[in-house]
C-alpha positions as CSV (number, residue, x, y, z in Angstrom):
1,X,142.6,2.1,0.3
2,X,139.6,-0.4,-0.1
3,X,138.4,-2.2,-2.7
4,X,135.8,0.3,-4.1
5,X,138.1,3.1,-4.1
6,X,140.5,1.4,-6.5
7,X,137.4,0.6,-8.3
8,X,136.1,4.0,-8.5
9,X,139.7,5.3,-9.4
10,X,140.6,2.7,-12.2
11,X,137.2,3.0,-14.0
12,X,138.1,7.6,-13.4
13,X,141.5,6.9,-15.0
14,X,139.8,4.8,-18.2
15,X,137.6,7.1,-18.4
16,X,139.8,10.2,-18.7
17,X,141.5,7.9,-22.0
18,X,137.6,7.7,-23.0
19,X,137.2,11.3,-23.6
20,X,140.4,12.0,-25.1
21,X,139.6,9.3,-27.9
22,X,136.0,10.4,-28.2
23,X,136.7,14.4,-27.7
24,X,133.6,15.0,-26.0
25,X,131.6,14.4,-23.1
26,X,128.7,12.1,-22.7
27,X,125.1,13.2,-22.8
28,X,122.8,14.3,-20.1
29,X,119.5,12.0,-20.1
30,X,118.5,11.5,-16.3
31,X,116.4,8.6,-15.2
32,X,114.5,6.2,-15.1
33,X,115.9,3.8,-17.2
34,X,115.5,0.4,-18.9
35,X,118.2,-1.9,-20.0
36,X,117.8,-5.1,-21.8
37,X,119.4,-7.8,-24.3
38,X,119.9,-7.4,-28.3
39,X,120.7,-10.9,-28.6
40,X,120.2,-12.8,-25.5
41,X,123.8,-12.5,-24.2
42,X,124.6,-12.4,-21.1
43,X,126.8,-9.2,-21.5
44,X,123.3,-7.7,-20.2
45,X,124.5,-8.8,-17.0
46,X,127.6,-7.1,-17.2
47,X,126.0,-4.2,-18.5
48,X,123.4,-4.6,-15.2
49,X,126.0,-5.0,-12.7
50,X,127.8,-1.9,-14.0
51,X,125.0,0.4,-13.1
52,X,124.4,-1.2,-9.4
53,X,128.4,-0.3,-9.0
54,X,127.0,3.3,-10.1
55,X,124.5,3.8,-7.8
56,X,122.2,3.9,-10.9
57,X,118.8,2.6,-10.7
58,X,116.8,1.0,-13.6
59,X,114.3,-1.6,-14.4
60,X,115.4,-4.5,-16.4
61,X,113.8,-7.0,-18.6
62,X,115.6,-9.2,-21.5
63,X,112.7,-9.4,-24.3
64,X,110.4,-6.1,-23.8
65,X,107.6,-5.9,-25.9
66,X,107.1,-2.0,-27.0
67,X,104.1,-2.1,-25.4
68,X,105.9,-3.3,-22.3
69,X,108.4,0.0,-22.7
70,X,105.3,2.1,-23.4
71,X,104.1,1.0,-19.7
72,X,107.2,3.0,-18.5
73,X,108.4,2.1,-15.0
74,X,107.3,-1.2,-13.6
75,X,106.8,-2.6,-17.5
76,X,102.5,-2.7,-17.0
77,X,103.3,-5.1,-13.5
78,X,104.8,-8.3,-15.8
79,X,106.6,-10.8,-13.8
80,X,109.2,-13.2,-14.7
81,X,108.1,-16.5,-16.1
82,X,110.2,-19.5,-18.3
83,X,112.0,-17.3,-20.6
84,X,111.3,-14.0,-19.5
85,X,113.0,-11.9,-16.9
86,X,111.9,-8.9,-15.2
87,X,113.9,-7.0,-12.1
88,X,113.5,-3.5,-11.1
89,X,115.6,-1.4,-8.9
90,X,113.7,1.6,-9.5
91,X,112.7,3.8,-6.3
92,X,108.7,3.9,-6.9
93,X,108.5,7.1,-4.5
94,X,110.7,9.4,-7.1
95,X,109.7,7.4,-10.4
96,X,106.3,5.5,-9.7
97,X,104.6,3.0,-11.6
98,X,103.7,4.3,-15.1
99,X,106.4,7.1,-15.5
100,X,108.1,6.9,-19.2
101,X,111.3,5.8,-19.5
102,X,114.1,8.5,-20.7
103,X,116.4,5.9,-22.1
104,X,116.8,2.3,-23.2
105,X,120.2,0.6,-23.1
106,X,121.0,-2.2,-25.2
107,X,123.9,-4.7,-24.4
108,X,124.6,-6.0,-28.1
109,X,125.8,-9.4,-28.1
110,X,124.2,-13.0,-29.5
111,X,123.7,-16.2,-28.0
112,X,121.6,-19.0,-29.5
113,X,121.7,-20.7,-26.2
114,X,120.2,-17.2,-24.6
115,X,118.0,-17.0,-27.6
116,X,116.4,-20.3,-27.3
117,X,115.6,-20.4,-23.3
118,X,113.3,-17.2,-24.3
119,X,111.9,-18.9,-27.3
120,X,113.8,-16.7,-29.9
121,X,115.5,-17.2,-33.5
122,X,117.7,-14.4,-34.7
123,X,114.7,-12.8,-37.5
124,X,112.6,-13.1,-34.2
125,X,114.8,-11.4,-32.3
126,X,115.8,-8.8,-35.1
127,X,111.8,-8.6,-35.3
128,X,111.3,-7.3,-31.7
129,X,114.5,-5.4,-31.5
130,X,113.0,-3.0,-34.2
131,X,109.8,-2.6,-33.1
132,X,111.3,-1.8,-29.8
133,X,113.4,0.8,-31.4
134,X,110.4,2.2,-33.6
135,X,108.6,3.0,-30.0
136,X,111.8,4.6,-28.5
137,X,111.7,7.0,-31.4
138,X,108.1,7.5,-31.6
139,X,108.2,8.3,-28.1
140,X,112.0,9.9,-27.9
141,X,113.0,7.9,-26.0
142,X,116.8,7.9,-25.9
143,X,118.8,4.6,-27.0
144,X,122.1,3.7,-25.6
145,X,123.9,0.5,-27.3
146,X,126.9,-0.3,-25.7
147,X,128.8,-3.6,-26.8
148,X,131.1,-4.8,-24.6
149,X,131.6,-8.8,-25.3
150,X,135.1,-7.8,-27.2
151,X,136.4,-9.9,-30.1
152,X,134.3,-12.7,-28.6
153,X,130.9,-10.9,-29.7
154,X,131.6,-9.9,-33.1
155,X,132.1,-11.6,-36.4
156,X,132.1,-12.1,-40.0
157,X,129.8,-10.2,-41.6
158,X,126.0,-12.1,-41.4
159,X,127.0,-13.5,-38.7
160,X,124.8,-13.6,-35.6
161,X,126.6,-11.0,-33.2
162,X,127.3,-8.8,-36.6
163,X,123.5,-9.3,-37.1
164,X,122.8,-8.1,-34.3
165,X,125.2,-4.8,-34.3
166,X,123.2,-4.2,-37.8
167,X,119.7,-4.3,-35.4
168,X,120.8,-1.8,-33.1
169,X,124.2,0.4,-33.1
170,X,122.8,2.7,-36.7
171,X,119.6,3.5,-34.5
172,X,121.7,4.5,-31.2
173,X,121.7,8.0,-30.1
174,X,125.0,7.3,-28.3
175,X,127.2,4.2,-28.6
176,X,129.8,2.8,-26.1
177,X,132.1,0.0,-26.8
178,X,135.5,-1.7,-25.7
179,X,138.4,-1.2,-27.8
180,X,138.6,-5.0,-28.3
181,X,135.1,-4.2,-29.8
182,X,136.6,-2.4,-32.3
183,X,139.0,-3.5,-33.5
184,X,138.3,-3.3,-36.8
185,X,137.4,0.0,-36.6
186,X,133.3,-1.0,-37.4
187,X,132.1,1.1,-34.9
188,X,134.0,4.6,-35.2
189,X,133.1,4.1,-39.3
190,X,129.1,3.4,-37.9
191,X,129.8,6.3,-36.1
192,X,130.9,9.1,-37.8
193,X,128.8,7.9,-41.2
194,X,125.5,8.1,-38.8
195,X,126.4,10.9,-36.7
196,X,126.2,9.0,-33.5
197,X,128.4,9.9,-30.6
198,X,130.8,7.2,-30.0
199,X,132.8,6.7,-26.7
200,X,135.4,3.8,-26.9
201,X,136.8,2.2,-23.5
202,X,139.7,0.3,-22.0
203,X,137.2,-2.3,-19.9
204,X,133.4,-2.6,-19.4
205,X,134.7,-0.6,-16.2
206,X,135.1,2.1,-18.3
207,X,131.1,2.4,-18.4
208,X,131.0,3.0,-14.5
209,X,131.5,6.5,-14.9
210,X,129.6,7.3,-18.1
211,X,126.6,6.0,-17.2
212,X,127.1,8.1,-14.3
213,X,127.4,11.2,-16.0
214,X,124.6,10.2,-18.5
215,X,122.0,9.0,-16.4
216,X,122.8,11.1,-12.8
């Protein structure tokens, strides 16, 4: 059995535990897709390198403006500079230049370090991340927050990785995070007081599948 079978059959198995906790399925949204950084983290990697292993396609940038998201695919033809990161895997011939994104998925986690390199303080970042959620609802655009640092990304409360769970997971329409995420239970109580679907994983491998069955 090779090595992406075992992948593919761990991440079916943590998945299976998902449900069960979360007693329903994920949403349908389709593509194409953004994904991007609240807090500078590099648990956007993670979150990036889950969706190659998916087969799903998306465009990626770590501080969109709103007007960049408004461009839709191809973020208005911005490059990556000092600071700023842009990367698309997007297939222009089904989703050209221009076409709206269906969803936005934030990796929630904060680093100063991540932060500074794009020229960023947390009320900056805080700033952006809500205008950037303002535009998704404007334009419906469907938010996806997952947060899947563990223990490591939260916090006491006010703190920077608690500050930015405050940014982003009440806005979500759909939130997916590790149960070392939660352990405190933050998330499920977010949850259920905001009506947002909540799916809680093993492993960040857990998200293989969902975002399989969400954006497929």
């Amino acid at each position: 059995m090779n090595k992406k079978t075992l992948f593919g059959l761990a991440a079916a198995a943590v998945l299976a535990a998902t449900f069960l906790v979360a007693g329903q399925a994920p949403p349908k949204v389709g593509l194409p897709v953004l994904t991007t950084s609240a807090g500078q983290s590099t648990d956007v990697t993670t979150l990036n390198i889950v969706l190659d292993e998916a087969g799903i396609t998306y465009d990626y940038c770590d501080v969109p403006t709103p007007e960049m998201v408004a461009d839709g695919v191809g973020l208005g033809g911005r490059e990556s500079g000092p600071g700023f990161h842009v990367e698309s895997t997007t297939d222009p011939s089904k989703y050209p230049a221009g076409t709206p994104y269906k969803a936005v998925v934030f990796a929630i986690g904060a680093s100063l370090k991540g932060m500074g390199a794009s020229g960023l303080t947390l009320d900056s970042e805080e700033a952006r991340i809500k205008k950037v959620l303002d535009l998704c609802k404007q334009k419906k655009i469907f938010v996806m927050a997952v947060h899947i640092g563990g223990e490591s990304k939260r916090g006491p409360a006010g703190s920077d990785n608690e500050r930015m769970i405050d940014a982003v997971a009440p806005y979500a329409d759909y939130l997916v995070v590790t149960k070392d995420s939660n352990k405190d239970g933050r998330f499920t109580k977010l949850a259920q007081a905001k009506k947002i679907p909540l799916a809680e994983i093993e492993y960040a491998l857990g998200l293989v599948e969902i975002v399989k069955q969400v954006f497929q």
